[in-house]
C-alpha positions in Angstrom: 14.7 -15.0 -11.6 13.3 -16.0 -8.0 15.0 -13.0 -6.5 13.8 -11.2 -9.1 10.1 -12.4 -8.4 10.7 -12.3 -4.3 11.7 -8.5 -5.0 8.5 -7.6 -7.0 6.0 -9.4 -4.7 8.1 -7.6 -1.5 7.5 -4.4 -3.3 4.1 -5.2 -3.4 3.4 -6.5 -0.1 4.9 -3.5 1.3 1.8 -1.6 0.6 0.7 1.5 2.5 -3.0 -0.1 3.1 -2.8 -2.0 6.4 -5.9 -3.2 5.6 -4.4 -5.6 2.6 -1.4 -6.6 5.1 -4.1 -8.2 7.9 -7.0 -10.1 6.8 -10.4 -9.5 8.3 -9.6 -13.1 10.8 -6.6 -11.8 11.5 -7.7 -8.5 12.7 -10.4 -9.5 14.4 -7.8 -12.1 16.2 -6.2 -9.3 17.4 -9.0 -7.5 18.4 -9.8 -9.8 20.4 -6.2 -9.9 22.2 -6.5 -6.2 23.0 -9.8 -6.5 24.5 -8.1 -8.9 27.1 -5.8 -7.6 27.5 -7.6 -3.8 28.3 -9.4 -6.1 30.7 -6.6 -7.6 32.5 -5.2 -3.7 32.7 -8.0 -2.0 33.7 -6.9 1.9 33.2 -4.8 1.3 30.0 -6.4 2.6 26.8 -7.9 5.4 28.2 -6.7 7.9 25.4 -7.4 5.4 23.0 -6.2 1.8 21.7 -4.3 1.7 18.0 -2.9 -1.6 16.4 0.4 -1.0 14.4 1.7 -3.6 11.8 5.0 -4.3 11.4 5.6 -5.7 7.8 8.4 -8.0 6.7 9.0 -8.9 3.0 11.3 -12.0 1.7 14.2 -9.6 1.4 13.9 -8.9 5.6 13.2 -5.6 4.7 10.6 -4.0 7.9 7.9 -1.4 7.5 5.8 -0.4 10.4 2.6 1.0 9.7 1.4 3.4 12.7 -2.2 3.2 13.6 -3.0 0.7 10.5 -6.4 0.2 12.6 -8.0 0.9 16.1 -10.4 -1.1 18.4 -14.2 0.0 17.4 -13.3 0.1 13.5 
């Protein structure tokens, strides 16, 4: 029955919303990373700055979501 459960709930944390992976501390955590770190490397993120998440459910089972959000949202 736990498997069972750990199954379900890694089906559902595998959404395709990145926005229900990361919470709003969490982003804004890493938002705050990346503007160091673009300041530390001055010339980097010139085209642009995306954040991907990488998603890892009970079974081990990865999804990477590209671009799930981008410094300025």
């Amino acid at each position: 029955m736990r498997r069972l459960i750990a199954g379900l709930l890694g089906l559902i944390f595998a959404a395709t919303d990145a926005a229900f992976a990361l919470g709003a501390s969490q982003r804004a955590r890493l938002l705050r990373a990346g503007e160091w770190w673009l300041g530390a490397n001055p010339g980097h993120g010139e085209a642009g700055v995306r954040f991907d998440v990488v998603l890892v459910d009970g079974a081990g089972r990865i999804r990477r979501i590209a671009d799930a959000f981008r410094l300025g949202d």
